[in-house]
Backbone of each chain as ProteinMPNN parsed JSONL, in Angstrom:
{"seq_chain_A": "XXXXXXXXXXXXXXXXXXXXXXXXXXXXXXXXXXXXXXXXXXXXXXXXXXXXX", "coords_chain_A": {"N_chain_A": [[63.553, 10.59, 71.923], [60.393, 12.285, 70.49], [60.156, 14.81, 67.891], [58.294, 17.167, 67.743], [56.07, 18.185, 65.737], [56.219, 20.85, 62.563], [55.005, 24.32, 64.036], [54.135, 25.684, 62.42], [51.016, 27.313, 60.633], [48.871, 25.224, 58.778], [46.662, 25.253, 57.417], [45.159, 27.673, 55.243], [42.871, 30.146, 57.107], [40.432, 29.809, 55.536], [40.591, 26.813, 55.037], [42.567, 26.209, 52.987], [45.011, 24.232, 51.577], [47.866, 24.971, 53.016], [50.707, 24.214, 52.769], [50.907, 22.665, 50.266], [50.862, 24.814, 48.556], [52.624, 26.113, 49.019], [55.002, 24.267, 48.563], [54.23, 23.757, 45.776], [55.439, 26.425, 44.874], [57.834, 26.381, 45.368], [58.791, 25.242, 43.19], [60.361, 24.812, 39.489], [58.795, 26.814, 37.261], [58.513, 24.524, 34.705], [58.684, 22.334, 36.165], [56.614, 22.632, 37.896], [54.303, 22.355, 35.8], [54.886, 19.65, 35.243], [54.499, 18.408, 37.353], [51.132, 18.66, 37.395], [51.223, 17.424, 35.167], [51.909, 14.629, 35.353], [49.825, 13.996, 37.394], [47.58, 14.335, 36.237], [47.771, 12.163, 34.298], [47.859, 10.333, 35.935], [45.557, 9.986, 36.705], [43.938, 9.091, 34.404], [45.274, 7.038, 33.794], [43.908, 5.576, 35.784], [41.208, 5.776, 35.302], [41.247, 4.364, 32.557], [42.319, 1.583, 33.262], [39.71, 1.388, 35.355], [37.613, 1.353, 33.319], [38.178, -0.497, 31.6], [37.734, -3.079, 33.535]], "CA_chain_A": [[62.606, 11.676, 72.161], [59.869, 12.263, 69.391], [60.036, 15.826, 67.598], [57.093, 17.833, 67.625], [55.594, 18.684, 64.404], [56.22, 22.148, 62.959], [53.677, 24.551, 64.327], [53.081, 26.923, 61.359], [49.761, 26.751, 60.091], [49.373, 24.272, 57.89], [46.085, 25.46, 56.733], [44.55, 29.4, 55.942], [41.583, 30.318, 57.581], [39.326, 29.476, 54.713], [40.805, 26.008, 54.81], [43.393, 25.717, 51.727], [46.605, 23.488, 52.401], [49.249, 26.05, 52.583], [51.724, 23.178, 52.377], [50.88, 22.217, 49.185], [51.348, 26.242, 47.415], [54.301, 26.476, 49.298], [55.469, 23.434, 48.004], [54.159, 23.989, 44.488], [56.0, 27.775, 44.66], [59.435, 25.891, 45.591], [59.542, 24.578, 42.34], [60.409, 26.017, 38.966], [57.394, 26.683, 36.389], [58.511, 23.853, 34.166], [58.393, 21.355, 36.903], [54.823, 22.212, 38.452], [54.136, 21.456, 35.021], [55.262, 18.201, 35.126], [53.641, 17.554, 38.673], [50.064, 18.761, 36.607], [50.932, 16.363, 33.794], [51.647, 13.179, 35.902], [48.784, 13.612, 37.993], [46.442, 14.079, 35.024], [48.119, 11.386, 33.579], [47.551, 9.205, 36.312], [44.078, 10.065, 36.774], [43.742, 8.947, 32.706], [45.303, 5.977, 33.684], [43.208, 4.879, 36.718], [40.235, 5.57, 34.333], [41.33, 3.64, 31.309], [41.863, 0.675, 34.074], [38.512, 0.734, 35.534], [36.731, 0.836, 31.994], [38.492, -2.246, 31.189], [36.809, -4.003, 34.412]], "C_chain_A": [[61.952, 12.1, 70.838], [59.974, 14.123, 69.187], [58.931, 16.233, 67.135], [56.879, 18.532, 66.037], [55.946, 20.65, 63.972], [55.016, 22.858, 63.091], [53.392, 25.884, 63.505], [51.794, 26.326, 60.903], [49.641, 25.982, 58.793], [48.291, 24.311, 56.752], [45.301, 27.117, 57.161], [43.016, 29.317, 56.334], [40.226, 29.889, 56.72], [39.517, 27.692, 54.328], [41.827, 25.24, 53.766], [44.47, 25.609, 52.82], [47.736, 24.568, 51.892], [50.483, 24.977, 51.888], [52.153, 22.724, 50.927], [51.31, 23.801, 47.945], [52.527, 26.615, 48.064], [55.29, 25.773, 48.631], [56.144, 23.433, 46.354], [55.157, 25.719, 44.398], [57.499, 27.222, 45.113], [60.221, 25.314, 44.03], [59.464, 25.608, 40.983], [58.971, 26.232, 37.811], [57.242, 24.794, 35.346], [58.288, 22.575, 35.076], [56.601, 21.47, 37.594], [54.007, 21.538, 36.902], [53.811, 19.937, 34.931], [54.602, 17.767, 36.655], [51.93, 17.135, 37.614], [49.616, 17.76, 35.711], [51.049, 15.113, 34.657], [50.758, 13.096, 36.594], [47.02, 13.551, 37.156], [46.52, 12.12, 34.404], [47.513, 9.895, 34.328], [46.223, 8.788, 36.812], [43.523, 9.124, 35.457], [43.88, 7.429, 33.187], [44.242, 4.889, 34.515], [41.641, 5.143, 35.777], [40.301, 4.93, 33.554], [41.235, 1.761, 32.302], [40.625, -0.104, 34.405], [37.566, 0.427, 34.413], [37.393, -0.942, 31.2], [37.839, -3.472, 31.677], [35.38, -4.139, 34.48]], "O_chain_A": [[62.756, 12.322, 69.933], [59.882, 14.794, 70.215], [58.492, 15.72, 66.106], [57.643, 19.308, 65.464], [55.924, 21.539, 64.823], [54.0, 22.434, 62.538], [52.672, 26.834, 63.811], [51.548, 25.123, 60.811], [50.38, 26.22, 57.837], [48.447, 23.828, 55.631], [44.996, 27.644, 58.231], [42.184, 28.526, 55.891], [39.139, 29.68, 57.258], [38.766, 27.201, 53.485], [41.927, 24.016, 53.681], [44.793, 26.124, 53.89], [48.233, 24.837, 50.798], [50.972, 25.03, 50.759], [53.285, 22.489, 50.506], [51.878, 23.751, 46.854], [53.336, 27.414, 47.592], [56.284, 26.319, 48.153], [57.251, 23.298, 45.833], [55.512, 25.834, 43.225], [58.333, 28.128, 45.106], [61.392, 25.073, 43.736], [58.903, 26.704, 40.987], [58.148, 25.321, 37.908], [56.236, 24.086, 35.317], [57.591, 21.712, 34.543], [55.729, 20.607, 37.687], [53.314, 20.52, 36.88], [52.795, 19.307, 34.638], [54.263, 16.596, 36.826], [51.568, 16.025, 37.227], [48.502, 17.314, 35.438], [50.006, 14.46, 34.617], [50.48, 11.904, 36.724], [45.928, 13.031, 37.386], [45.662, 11.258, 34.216], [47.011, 8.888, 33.829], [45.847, 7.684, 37.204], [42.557, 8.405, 35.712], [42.942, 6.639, 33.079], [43.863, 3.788, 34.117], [40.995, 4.097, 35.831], [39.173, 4.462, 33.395], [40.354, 0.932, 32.075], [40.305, -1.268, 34.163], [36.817, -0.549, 34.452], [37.019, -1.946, 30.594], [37.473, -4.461, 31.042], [34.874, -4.945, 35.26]]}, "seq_chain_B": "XXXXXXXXXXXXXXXXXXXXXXXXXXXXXXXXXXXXXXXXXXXXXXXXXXXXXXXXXXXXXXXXXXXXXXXXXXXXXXXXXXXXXXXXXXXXXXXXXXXXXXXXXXXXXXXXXXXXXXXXXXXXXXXXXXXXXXXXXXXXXXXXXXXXXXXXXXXXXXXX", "coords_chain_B": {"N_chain_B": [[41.096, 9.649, 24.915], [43.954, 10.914, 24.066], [47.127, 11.025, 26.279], [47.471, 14.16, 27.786], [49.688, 16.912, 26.808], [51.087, 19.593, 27.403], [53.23, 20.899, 26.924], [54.304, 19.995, 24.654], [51.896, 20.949, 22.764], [52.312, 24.043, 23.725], [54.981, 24.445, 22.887], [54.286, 23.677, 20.144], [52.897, 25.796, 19.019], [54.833, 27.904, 19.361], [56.358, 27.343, 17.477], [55.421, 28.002, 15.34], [54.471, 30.34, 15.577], [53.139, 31.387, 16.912], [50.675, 34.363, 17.952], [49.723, 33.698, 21.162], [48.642, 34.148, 24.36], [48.857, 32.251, 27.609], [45.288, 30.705, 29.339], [43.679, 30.201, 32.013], [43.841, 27.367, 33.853], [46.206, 25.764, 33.881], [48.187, 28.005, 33.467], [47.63, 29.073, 36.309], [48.843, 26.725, 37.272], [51.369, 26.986, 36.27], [52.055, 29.057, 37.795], [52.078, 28.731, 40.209], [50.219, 27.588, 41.647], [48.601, 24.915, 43.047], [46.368, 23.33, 41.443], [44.47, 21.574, 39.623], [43.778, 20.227, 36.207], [42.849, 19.929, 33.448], [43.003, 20.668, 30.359], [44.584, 22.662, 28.076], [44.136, 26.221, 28.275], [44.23, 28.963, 25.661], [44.187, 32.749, 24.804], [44.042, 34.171, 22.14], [45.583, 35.607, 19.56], [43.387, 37.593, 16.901], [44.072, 38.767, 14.445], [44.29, 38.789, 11.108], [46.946, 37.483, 10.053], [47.862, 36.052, 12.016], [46.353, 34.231, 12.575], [46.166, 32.96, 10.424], [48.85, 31.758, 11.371], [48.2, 30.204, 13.311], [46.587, 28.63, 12.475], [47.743, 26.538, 10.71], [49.476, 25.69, 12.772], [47.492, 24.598, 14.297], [46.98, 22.417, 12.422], [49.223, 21.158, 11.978], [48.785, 19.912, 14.542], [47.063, 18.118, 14.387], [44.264, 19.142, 14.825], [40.967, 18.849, 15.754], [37.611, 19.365, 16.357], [36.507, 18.548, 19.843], [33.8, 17.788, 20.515], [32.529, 16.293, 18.792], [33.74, 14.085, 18.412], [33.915, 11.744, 17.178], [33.745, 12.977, 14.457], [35.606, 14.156, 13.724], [35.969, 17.13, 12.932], [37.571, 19.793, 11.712], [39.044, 22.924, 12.522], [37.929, 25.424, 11.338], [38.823, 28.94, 9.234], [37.229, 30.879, 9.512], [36.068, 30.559, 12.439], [37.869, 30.724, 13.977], [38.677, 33.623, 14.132], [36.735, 34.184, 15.005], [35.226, 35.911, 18.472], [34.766, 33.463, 20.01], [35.19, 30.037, 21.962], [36.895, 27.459, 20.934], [36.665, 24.226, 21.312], [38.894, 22.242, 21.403], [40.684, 19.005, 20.83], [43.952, 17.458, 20.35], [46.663, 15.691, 18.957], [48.418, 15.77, 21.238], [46.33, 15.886, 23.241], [43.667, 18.203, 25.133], [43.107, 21.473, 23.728], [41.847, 24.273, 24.549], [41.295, 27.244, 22.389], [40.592, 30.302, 23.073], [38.562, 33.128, 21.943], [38.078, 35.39, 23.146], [37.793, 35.936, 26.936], [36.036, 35.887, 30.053], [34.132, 39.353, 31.102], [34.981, 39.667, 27.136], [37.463, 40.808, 27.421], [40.038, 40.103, 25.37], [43.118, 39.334, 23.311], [44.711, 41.389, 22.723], [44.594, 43.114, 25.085], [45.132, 41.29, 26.8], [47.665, 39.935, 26.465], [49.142, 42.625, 27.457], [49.181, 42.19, 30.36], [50.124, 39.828, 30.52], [53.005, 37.53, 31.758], [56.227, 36.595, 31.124], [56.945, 33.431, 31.023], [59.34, 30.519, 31.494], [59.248, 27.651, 29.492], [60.804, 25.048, 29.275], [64.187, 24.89, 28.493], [65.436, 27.722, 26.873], [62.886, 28.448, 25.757], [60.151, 30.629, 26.362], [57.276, 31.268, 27.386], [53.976, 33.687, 26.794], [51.96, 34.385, 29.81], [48.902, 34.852, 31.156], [49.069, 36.945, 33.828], [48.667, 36.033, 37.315], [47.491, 37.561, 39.19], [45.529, 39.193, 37.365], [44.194, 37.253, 36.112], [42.732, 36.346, 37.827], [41.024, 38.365, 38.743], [39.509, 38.22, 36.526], [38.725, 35.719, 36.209], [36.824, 36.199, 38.816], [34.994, 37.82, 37.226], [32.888, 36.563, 35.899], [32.411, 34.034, 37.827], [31.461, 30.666, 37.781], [30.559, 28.018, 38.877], [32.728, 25.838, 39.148], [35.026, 27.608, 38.569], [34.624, 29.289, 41.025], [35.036, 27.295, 43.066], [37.754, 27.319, 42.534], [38.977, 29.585, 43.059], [39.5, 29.871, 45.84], [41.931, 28.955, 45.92], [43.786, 30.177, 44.245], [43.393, 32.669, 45.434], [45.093, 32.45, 47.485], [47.844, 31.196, 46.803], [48.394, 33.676, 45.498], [48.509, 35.533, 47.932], [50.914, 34.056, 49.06], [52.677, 34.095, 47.412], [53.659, 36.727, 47.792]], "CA_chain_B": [[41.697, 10.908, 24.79], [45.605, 11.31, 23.948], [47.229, 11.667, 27.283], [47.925, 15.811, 27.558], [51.57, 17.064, 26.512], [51.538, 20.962, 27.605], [54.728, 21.232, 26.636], [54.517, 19.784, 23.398], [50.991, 21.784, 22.325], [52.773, 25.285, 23.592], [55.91, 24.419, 21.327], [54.434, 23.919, 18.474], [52.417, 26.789, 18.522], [55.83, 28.497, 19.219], [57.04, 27.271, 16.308], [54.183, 28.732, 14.14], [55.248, 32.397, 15.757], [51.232, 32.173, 16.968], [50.845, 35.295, 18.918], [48.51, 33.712, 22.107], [48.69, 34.394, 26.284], [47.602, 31.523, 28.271], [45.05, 31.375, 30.718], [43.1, 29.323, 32.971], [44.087, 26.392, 35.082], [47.546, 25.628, 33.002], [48.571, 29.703, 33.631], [47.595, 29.108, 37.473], [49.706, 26.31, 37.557], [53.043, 27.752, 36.046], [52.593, 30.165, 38.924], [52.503, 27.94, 41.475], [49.084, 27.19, 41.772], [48.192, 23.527, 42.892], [45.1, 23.169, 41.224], [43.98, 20.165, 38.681], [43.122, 20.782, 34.476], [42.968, 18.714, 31.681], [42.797, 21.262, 29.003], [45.173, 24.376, 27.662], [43.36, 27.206, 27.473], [44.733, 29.935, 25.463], [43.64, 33.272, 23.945], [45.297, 34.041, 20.645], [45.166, 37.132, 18.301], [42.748, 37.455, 15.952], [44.389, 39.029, 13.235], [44.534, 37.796, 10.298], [48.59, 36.95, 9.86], [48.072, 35.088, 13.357], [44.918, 33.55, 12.148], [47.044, 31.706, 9.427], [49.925, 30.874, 12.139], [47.493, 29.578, 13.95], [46.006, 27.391, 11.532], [48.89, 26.349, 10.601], [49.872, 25.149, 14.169], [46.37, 23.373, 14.214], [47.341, 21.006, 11.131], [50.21, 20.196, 12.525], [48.439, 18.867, 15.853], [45.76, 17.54, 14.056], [43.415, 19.394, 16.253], [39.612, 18.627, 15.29], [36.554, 19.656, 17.745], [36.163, 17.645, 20.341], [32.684, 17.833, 20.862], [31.852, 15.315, 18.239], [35.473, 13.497, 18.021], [33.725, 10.861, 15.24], [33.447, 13.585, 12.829], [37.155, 15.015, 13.395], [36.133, 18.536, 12.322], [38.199, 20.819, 11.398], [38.518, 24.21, 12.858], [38.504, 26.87, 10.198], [39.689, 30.539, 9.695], [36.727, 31.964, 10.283], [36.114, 30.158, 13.399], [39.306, 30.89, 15.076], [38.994, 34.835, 14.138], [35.81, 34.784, 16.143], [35.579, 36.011, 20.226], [34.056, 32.332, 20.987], [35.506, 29.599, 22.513], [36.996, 26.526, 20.403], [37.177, 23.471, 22.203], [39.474, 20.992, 20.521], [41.519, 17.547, 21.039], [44.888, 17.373, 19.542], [47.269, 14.41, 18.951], [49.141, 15.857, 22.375], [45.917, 16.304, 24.184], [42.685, 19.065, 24.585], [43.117, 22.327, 23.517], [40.56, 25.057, 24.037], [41.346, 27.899, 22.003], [39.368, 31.271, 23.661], [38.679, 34.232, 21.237], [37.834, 36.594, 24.547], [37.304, 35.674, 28.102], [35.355, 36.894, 31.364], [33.395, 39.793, 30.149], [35.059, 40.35, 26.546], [38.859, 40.52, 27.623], [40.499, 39.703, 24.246], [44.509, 39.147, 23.201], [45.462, 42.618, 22.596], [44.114, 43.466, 26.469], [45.673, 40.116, 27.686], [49.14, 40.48, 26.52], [49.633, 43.437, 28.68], [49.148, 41.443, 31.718], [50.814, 38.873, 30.384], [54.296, 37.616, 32.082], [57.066, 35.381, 29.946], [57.176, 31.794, 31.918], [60.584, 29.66, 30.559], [58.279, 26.202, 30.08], [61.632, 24.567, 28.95], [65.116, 25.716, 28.544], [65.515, 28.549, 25.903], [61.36, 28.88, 25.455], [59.218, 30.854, 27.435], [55.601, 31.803, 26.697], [53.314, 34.739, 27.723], [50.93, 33.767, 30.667], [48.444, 35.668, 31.794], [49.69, 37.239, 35.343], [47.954, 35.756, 38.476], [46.104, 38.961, 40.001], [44.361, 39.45, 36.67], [43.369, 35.672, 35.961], [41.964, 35.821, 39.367], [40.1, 39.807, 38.477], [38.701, 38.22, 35.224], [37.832, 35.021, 36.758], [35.695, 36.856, 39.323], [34.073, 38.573, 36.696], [32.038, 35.742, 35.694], [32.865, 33.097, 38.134], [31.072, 29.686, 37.635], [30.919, 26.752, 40.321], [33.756, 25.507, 38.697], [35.776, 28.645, 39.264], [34.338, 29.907, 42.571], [35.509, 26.36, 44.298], [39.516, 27.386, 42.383], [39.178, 31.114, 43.532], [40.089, 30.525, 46.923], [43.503, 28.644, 46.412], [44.781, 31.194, 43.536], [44.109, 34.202, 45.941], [45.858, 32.258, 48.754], [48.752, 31.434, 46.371], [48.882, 35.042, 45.387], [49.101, 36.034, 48.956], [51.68, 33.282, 49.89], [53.725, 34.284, 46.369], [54.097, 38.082, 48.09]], "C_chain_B": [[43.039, 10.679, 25.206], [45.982, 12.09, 25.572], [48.34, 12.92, 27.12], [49.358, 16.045, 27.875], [51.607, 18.856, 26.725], [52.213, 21.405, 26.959], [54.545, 21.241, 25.184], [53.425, 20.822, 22.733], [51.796, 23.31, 22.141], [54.147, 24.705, 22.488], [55.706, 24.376, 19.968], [53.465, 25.373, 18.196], [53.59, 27.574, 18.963], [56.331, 28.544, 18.319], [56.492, 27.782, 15.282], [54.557, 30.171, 14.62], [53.208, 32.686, 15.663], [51.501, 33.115, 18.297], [49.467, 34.779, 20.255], [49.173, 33.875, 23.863], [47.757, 32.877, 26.739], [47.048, 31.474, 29.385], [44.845, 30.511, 31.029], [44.12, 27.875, 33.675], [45.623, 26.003, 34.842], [48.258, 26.951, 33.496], [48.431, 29.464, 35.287], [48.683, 27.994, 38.119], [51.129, 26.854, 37.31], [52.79, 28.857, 37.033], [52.581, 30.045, 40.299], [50.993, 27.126, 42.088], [48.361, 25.926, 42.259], [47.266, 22.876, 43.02], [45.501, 21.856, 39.418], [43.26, 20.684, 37.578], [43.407, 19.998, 33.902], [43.332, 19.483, 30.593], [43.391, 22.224, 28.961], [44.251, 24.892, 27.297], [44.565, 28.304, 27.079], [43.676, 31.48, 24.984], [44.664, 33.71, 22.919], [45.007, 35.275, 19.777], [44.398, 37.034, 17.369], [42.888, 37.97, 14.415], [44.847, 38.29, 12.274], [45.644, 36.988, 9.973], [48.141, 35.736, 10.571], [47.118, 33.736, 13.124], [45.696, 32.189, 11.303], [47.674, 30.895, 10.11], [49.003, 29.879, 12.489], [46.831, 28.026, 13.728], [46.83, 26.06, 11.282], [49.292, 24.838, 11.764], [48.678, 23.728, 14.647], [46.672, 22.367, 13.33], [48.297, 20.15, 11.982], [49.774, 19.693, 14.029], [47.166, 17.963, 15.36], [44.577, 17.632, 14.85], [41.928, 18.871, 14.968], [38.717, 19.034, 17.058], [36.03, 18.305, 18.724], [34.756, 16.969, 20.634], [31.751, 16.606, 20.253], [33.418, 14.336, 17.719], [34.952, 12.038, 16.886], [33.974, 11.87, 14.238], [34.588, 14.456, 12.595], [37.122, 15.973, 12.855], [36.724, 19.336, 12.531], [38.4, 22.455, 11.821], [38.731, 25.361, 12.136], [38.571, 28.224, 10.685], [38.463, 31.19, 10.501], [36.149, 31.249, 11.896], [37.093, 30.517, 14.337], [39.16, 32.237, 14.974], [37.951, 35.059, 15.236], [35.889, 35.234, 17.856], [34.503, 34.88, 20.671], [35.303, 31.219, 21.326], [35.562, 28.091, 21.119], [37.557, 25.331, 21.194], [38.128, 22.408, 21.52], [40.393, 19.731, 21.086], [42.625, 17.187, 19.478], [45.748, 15.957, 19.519], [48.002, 14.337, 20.894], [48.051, 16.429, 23.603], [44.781, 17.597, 24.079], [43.499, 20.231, 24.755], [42.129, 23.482, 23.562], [41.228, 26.508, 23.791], [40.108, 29.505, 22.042], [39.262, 32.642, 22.923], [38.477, 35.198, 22.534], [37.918, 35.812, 25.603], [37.174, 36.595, 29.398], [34.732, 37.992, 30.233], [34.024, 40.133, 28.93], [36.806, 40.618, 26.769], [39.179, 39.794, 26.317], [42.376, 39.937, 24.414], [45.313, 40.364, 23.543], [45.497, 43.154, 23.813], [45.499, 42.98, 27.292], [47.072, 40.343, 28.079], [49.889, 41.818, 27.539], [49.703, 43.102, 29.69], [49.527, 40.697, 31.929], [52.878, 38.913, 30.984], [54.964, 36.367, 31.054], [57.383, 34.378, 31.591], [58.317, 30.808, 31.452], [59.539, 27.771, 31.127], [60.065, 25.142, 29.576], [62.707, 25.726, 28.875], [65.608, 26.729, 27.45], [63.959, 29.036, 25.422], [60.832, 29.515, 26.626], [57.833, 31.57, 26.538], [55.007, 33.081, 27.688], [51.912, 34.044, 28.73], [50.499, 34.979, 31.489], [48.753, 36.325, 33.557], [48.508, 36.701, 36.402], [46.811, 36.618, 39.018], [45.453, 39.15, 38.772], [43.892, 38.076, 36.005], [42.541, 35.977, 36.802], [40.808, 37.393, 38.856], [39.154, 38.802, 37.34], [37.748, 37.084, 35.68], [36.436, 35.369, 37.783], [34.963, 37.372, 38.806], [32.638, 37.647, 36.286], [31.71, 34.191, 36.055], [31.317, 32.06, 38.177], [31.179, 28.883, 39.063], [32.314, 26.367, 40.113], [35.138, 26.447, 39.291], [35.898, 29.348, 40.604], [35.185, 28.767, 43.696], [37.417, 26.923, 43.615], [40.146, 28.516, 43.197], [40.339, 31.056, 45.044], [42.015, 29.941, 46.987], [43.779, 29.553, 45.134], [44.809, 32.178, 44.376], [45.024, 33.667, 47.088], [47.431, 31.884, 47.951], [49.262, 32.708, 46.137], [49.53, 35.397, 46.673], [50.738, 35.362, 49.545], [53.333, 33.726, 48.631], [54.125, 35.769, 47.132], [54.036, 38.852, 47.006]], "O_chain_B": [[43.364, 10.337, 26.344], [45.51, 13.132, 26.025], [49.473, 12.897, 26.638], [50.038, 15.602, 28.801], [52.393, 19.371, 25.929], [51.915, 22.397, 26.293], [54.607, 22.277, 24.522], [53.992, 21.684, 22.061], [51.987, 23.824, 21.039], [53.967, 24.664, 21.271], [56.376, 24.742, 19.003], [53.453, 25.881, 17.075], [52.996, 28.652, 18.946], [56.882, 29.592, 17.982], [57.16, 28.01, 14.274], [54.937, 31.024, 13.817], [52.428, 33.408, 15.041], [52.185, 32.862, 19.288], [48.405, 35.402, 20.284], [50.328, 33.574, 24.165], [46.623, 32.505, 26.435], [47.597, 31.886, 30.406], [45.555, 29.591, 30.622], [45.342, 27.995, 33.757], [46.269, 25.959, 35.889], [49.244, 26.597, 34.142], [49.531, 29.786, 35.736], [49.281, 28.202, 39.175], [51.9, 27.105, 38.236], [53.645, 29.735, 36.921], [52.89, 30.8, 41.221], [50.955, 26.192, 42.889], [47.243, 25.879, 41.747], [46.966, 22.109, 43.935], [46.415, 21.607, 38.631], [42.299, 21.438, 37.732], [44.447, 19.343, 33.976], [44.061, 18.917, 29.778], [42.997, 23.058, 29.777], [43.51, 24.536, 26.381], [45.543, 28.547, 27.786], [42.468, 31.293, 24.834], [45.887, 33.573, 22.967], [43.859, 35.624, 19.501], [44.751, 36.073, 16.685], [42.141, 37.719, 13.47], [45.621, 37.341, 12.397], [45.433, 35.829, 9.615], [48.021, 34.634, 10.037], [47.27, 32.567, 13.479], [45.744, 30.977, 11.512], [47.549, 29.677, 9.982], [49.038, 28.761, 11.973], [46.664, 26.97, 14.338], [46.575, 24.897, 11.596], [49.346, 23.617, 11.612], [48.835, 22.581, 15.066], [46.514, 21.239, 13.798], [48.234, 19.017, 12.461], [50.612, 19.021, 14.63], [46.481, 17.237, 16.081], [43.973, 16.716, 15.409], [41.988, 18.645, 13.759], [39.051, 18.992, 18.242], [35.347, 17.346, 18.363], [34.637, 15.782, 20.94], [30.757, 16.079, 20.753], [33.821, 14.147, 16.571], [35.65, 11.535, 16.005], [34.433, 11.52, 13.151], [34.701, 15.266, 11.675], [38.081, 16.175, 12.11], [36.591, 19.862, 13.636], [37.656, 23.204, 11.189], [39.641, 26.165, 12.338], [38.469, 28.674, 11.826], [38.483, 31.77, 11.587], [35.641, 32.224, 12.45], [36.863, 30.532, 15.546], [39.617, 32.612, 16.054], [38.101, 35.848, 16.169], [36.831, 34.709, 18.449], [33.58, 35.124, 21.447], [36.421, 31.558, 20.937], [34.555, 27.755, 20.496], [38.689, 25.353, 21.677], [37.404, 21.559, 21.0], [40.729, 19.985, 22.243], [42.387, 16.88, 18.31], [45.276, 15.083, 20.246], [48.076, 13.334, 21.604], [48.405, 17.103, 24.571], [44.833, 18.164, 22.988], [44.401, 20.282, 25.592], [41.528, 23.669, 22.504], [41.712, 27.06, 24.78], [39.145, 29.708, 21.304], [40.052, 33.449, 23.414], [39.437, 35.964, 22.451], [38.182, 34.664, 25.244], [37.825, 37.584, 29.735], [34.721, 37.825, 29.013], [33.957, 41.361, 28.981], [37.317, 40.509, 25.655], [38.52, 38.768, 26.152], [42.888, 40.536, 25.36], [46.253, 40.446, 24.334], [46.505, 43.85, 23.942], [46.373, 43.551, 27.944], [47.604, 40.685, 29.134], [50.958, 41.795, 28.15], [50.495, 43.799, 30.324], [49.626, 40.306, 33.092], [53.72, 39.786, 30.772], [54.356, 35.497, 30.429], [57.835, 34.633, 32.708], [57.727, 30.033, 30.699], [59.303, 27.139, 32.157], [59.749, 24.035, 30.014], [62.518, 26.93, 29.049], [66.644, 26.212, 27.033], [63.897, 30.03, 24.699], [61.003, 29.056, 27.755], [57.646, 32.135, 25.461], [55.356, 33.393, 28.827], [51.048, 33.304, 28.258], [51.151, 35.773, 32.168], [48.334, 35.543, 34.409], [47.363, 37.076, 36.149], [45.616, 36.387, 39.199], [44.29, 39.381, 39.103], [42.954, 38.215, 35.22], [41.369, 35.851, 36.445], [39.637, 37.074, 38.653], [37.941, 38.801, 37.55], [36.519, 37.15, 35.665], [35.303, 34.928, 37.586], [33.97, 37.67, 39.469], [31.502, 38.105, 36.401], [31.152, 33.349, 35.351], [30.243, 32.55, 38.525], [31.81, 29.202, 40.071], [33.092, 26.628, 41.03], [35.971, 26.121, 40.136], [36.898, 29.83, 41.136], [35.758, 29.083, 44.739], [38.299, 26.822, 44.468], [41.231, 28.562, 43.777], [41.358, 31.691, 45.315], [42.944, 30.311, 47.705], [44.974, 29.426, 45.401], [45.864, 32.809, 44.451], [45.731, 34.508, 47.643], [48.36, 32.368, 48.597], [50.416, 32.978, 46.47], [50.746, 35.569, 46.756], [51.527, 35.987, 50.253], [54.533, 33.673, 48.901], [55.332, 35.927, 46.945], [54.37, 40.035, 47.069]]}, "name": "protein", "num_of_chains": 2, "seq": "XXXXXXXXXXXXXXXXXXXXXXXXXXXXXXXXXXXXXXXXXXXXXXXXXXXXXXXXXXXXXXXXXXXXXXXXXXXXXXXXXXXXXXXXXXXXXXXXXXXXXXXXXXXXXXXXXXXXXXXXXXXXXXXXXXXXXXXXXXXXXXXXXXXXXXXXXXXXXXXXXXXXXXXXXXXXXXXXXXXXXXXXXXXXXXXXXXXXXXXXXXXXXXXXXXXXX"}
């Protein structure tokens, strides 16, 4: 039997992903950090990539 | 461009005993924020002592202005005492160093609004508090800022 998704809202009325500041507010300052920096990072990298090609 | 070290930038200006609050997109993240930045912004005291730390803290990152990164210039005293905006690129990444922000908001203001954040274990820094990032940002919000606005006030609300 498949379990139904949960049915809080998943986004507020103006459209922002709750999911994601709930998420980010689970963790401690030093770690959103570190989300911030690897996704920069990997932005940097997927740029340095395509300038190569 | 040196991929960005947060961590490492705020430590060493810890270690200089520079008196700054930080704000923008870096400050929204340590508060839960999950919004996207490249660049520390801080604002920093302008007095003269701090002025030195400061300097100081710049050598040792080997900051220079990014704006023309061939000509690795230097950011001097009286540059940093001013209420403008120094954009720079350090060994650990950009730095923009903000003598004021929104209308005129300067250090001595900031710090009062400022909360201590532990970015590592035994350090914590002052970061501007959420509800007045978000007040100041409205004061002179940009495209840039107007599209961030709506997920800091919905973090605020969701922080209680």
């Amino acid at each position: 039997m498949e379990t139904a998704p949960p049915s809080d809202a998943l986004y507020s009325e103006d459209g922002i992903d709750l999911t994601m500041i709930r998420w980010m507010l689970s963790l401690t300052p030093a770690e959103r950090l570190e989300v911030l920096q690897a996704a920069v990072n990997s932005i940097l990298d997927i740029r340095e990539q395509n300038a190569k090609t | 461009m040196p991929k960005p070290d947060y961590v490492a930038i705020l430590l060493v200006l810890v270690e200089h005993r520079v008196d700054f609050v930080v704000v923008g997109g870096v400050g929204a993240v340590l508060q839960g924020a999950p919004i996207m930045t490249f660049d520390l912004d801080i604002v920093h005291s302008t007095e003269a002592a701090n002025i030195e730390r400061l300097a100081a803290a710049l050598e040792s990152l080997d900051a220079y202005y990014r704006m023309q990164p061939e000509l690795k210039i230097k950011p001097q005293a009286s540059h940093l005492a001013s209420p403008g905006h120094q954009l720079l690129m350090t060994r650990h990444g950009p730095l923009d160093l903000l003598g004021a922000i929104g209308l005129g908001h300067a250090y001595g203001e900031l710090i009062q609004k400022a909360i201590a954040v532990k970015i590592i274990a035994g350090v914590s820094v002052p970061v501007l508090e959420l509800s007045s990032l978000i007040t100041i940002k409205e004061e002179t919000a940009g495209e840039k800022d107007r599209a961030v606005l709506p997920i800091l006030r919905q973090t605020l609300r969701e922080r209680g």
